[in-house]
C-alpha positions in Angstrom: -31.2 14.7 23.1 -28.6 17.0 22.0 -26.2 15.1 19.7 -22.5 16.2 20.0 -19.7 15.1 18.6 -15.8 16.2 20.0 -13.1 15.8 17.5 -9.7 15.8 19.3 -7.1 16.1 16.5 -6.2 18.0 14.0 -8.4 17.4 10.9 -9.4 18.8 8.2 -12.0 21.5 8.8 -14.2 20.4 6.4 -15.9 18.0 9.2 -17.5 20.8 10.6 -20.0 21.8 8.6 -20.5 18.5 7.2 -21.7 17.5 10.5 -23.3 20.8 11.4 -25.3 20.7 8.6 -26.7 17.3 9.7 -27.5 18.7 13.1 -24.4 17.9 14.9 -22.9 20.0 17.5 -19.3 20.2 16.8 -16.3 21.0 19.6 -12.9 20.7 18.2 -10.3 20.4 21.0 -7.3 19.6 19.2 -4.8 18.0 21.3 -6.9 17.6 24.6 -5.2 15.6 27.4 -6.4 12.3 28.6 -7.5 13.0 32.2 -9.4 15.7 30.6 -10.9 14.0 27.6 -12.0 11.3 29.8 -14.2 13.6 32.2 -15.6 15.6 28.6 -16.4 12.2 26.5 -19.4 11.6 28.8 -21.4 14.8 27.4 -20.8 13.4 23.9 -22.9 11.0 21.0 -19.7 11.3 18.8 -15.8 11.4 19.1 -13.6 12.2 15.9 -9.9 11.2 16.1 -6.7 10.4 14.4 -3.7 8.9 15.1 -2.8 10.1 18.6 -6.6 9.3 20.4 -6.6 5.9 22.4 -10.0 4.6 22.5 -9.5 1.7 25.2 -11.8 0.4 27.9 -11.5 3.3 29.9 -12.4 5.9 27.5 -15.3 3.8 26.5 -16.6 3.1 29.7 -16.5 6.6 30.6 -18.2 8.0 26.9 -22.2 6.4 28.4 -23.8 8.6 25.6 -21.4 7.5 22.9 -22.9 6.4 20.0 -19.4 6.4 17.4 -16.2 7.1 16.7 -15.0 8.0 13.7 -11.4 7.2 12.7 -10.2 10.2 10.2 -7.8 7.6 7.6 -6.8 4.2 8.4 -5.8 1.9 11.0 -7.8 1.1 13.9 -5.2 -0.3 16.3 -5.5 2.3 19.1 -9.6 1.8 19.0 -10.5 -1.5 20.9 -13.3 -2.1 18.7 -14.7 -5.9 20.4 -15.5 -3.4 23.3 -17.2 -0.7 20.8 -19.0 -3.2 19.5 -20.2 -4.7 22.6 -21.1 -1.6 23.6 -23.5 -0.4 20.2 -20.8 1.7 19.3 -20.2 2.1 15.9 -16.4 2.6 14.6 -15.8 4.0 11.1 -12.9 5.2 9.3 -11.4 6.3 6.2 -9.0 4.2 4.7 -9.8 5.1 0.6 -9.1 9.1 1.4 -5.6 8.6 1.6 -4.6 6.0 -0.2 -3.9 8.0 -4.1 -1.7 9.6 -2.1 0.3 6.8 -0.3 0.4 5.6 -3.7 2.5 8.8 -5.4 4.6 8.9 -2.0 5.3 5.1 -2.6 6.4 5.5 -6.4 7.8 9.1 -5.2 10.6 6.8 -3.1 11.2 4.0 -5.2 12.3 6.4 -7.9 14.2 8.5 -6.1 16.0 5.7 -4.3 16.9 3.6 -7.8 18.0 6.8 -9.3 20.4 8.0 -6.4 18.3 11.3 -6.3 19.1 12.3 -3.0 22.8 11.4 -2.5 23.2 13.0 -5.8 21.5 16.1 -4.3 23.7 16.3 -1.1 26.5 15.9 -3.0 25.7 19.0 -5.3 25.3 20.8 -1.7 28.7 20.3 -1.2 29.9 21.1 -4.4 30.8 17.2 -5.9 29.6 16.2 -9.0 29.2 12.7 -9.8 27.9 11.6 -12.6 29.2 8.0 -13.7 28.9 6.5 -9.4 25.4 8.2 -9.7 24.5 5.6 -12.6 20.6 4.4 -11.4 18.8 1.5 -12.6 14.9 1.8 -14.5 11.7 0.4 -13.0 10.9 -1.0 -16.4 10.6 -4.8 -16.7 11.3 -5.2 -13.3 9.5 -7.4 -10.6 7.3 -5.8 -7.6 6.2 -7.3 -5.1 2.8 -6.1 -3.5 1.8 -7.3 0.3 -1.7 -6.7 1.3 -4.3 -5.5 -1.2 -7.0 -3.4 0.5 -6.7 0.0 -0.3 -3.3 1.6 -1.0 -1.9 -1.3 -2.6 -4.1 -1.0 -5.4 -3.1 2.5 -5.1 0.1 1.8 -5.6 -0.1 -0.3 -8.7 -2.6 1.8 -10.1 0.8 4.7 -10.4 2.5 1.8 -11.5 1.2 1.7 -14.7 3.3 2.8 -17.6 6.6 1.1 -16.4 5.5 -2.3 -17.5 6.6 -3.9 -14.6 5.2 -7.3 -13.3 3.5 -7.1 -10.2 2.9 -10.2 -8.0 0.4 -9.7 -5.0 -0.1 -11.4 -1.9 -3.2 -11.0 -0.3 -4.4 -14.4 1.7 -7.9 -12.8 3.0 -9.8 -11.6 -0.5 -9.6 -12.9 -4.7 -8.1 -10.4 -6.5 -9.8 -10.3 -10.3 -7.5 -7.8 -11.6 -5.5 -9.3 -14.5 -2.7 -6.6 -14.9 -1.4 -8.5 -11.7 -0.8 -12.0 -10.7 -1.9 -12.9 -7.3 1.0 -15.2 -5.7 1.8 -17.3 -2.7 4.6 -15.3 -0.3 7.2 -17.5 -0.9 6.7 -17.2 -4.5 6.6 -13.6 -3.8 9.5 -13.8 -1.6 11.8 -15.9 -4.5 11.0 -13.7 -7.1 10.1 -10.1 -6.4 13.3 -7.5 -6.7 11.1 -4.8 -4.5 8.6 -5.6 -2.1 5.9 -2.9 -0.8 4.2 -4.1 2.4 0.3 -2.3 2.6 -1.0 -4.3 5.5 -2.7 -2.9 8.7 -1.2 -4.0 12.3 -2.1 -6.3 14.7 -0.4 -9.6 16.4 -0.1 -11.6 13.1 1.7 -8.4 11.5 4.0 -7.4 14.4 7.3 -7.8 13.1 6.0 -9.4 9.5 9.9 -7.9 7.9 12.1 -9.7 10.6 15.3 -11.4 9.7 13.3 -14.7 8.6 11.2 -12.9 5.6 14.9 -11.2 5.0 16.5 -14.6 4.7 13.6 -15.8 2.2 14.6 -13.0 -0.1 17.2 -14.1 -2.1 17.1 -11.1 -4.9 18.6 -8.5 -2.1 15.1 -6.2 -2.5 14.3 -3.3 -1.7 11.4 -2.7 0.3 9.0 -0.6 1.1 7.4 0.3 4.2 4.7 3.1 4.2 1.3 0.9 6.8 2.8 0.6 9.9 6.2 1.1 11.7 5.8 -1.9 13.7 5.0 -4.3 10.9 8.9 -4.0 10.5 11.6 -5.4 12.7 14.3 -1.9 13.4 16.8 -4.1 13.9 16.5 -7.1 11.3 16.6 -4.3 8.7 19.2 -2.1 10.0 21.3 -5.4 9.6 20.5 -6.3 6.2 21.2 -3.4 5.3 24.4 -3.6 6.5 25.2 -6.9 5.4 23.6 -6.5 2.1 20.6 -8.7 2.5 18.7 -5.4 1.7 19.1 -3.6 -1.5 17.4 -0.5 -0.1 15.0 0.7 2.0 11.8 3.0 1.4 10.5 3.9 4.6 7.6 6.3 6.2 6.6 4.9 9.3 8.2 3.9 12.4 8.4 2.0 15.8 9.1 5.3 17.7 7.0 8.2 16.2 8.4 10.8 16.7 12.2 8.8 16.7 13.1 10.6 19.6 10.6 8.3 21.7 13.3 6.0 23.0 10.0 3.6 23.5 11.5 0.9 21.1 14.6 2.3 20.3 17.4 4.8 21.1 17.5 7.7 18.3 20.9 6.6 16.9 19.3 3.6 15.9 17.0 5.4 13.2 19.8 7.6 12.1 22.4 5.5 11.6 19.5 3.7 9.4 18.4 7.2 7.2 22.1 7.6 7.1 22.5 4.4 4.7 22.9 5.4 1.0 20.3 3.3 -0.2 17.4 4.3 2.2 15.4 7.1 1.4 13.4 7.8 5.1 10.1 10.4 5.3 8.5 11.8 8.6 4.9 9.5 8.0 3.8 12.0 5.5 2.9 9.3 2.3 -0.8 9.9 3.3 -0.7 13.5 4.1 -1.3 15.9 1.3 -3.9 18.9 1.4 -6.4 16.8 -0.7 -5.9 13.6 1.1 -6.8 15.4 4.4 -9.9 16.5 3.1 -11.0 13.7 1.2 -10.3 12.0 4.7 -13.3 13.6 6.5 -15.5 14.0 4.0 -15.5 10.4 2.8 -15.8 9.6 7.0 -18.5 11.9 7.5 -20.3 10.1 4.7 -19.9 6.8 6.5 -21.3 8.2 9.9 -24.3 10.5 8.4 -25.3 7.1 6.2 -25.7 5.1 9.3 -26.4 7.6 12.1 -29.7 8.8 11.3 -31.3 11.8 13.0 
């Protein structure tokens, strides 16, 4: 039987002849619509995707040669794996390809954000220069907080080195060994940690995790940092302690709404008047997407599928 495999997103080319060379037949059809994908998924053994691909029920049902799908980064929210599963499909992904680079985006923020790097910029633009309001604070001694150690916390901490800052982790699923950081209950997290970075995937028991309880439990004022999943944060509960001080700033790369101008979850004006906020410093879900990332993406995901998916 011919084995095919249909990518439907933009990757990084480098899957091609990695799959080629294993005797795959590759089609890429970058952006391909639903009602069409679902009548071209039968012919296939493999689907590649990304972050736009819903593999639900239907899709399955319909893919009656598919052997895998392969999941180019990390989360596997919009693939109903039980289903997969019950079906012999194999799901893989690529979680460690991206994470070095979540990490630098993550420090990239924080910095910029304690050291008023981008309202000092726009205010050069306009020709104000402010030196003394523009004062920052250092990293150095300081307490970080670390939610969710899989792969792009470590990440994180790993570009944390140097600024001898303690970092307290809360992970309740693995053991961490590492003894540069001290593995902490939430609420001890929660009471002591001046920033807090979440790094957790999402499903029900992380919908919402920031939401104006965990705000309340923070008595420092943190900042946080958001760069997993847009809906692991509450739009709202931070736009308001932000506002009310609750929130000493905001890093943020992901959203509810992607693109913002969705109006799913929330009107547009909501996400501006929340990037408009001196101490937020708001990317377009780009932490995870550099040139080497992409690439180390596929290769280390067409590793996982040619180990296990033997011609």
């Amino acid at each position: 039987m011919e084995r095919k495999v249909l990518v439907t997103e933009n990757v990084h080319e480098a899957i091609i002849p990695l799959l080629t060379d294993a005797g795959y037949q590759v089609v890429v059809k970058n952006g391909i619509r639903r009602e069409e994908l679902l009548q071209e998924i039968k012919t296939y053994s493999g689907v590649i995707i990304s972050t736009r691909t819903k593999v639900d029920r239907v899709l399955i049902d319909a893919a009656v040669q598919l052997q895998f799908v392969g999941r180019v980064g990390s989360g596997m929210e919009h693939v109903d794996i039980a289903y997969c599963q019950q079906k012999g499909i194999q799901c893989y992904s690529s979680p460690e390809g991206n994470a070095p680079a979540v990490g630098e985006h993550c420090l990239g923020m924080l910095l910029s954000l304690v050291r008023n790097m981008r309202r000092s910029q726009q205010e050069l633009s306009h020709g104000v220069w402010k030196r003394q309001e523009n004062t920052g604070i250092e990293l150095e001694g300081r307490t970080i907080g670390i939610i969710g150690y899989g792969h792009t916390g470590p990440a994180f901490v790993k570009k944390l080195q140097g600024f001898n800052m303690q970092v307290l982790i809360f992970d309740p699923y693995k053991k961490i060994a590492d003894m540069s950081v001290r593995q902490v209950s939430l609420e001890t997290l929660q009471s002591t940690a001046e920033i807090i970075s979440f790094h957790v995937p999402y499903n029900k028991e992380t919908h919402h995790y920031l939401n104006s309880a965990f705000i309340e439990n923070c008595p420092l004022q943190p900042i946080f940092i958001n760069t997993s999943r847009g809906a692991i944060m509450d739009t709202i509960a931070v736009r308001d302690g932000l506002i009310s001080g609750k929130i000493g700033g905001l890093c943020v790369d992901v959203y509810e709404d992607e693109p913002i101008n969705q109006n799913h979850h929330y009107a547009q004006e909501i996400y501006t008047s929340i990037f408009n906020l001196d101490n937020v410093i708001a990317t377009s879900h780009i932490a995870g997407w550099t040139w080497e990332a992409k690439e180390r993406m596929v290769r280390i995901l067409a590793g996982k599928i040619l180990n296990s998916q033997r011609l």
